[in-house]
C-alpha positions as CSV (number, residue, x, y, z in Angstrom):
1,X,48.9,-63.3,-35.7
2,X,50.3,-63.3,-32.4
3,X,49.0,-62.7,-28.9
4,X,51.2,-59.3,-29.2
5,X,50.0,-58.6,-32.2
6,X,46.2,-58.7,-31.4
7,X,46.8,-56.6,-28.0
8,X,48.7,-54.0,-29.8
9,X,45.9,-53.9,-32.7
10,X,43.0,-53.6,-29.8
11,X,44.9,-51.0,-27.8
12,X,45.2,-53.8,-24.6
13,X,48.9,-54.3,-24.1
14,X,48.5,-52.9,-20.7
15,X,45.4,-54.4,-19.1
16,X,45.5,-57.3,-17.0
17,X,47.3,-60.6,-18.1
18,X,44.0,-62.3,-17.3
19,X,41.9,-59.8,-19.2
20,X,44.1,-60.1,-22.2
21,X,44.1,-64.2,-22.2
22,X,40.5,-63.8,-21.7
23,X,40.7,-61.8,-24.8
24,X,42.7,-64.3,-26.5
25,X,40.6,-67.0,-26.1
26,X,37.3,-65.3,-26.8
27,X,39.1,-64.1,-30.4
28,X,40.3,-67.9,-30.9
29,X,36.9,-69.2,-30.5
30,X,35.0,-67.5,-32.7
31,X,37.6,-67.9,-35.8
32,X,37.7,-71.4,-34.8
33,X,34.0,-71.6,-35.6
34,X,34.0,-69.2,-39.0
35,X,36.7,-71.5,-40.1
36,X,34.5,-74.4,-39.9
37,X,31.3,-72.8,-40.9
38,X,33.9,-72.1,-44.0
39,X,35.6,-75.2,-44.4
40,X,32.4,-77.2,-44.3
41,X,31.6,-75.5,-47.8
42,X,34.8,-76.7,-49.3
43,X,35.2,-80.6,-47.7
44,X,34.0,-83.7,-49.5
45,X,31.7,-86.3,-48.0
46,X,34.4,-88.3,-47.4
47,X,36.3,-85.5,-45.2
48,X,33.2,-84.6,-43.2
49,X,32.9,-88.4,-42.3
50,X,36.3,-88.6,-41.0
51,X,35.4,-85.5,-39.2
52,X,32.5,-87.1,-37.7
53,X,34.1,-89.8,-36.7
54,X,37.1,-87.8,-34.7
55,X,34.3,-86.5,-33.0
56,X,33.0,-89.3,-32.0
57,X,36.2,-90.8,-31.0
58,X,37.1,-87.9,-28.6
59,X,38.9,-85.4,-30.9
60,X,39.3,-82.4,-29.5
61,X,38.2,-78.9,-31.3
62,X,42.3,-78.2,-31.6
63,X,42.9,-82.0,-33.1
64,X,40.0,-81.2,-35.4
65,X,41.8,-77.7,-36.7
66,X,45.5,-79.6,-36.7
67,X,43.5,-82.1,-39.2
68,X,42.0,-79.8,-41.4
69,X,45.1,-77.5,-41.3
70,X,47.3,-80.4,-42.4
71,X,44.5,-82.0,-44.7
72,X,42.5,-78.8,-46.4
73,X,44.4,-76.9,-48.7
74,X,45.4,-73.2,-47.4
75,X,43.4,-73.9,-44.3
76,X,46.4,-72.6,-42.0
77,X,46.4,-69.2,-44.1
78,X,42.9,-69.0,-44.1
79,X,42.5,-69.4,-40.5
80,X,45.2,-66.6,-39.9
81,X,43.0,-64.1,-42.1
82,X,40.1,-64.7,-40.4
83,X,41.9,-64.1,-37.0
84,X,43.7,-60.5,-39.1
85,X,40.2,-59.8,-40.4
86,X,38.3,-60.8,-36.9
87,X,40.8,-58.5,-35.1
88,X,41.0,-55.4,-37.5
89,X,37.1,-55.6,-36.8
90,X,37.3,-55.2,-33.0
91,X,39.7,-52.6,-33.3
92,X,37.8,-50.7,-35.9
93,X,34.3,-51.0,-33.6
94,X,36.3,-50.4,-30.3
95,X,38.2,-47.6,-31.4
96,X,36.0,-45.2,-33.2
């Protein structure tokens, strides 16, 4: 889901540029964080050690998505329907 895409759905396209990125990265947050409450259920030990260890090593939250993205099974689409789900929810509360 693009930027576009999630000011259109909130009804933002016309507020500030800062506002908006603000927005953005408030949105990207917290589906960064359900998607690893999520994928935490679905790694093995083995995965969340390897995880551990990026951390340790100075990964960054965005290498750590990259990894699971490229390493989890469907973990790019289920990001993207958390974001869709995240952002129908907003618009649905903020647009009563």
């Amino acid at each position: 889901m693009s930027g576009e895409e999630i000011y259109e759905a909130l009804g933002i396209t016309d507020a500030f540029e800062e506002d908006k990125q603000a927005t953005l990265h408030n949105i990207n947050t917290v589906v960064e964080l359900k998607a690893v409450q999520l994928m935490s259920d679905l790694l093995s030990d083995e995965e969340v050690t390897y995880i551990e260890e990026m951390e340790k090593n100075g990964s960054s939250k965005d290498d750590i998505l990259w990894w699971l993205g490229e390493n989890v099974a469907s973990a790019h689409e289920m990001i993207d329907a958390l974001k869709r789900d995240y952002v129908e929810e907003l618009a649905r509360k903020y647009h009563r």
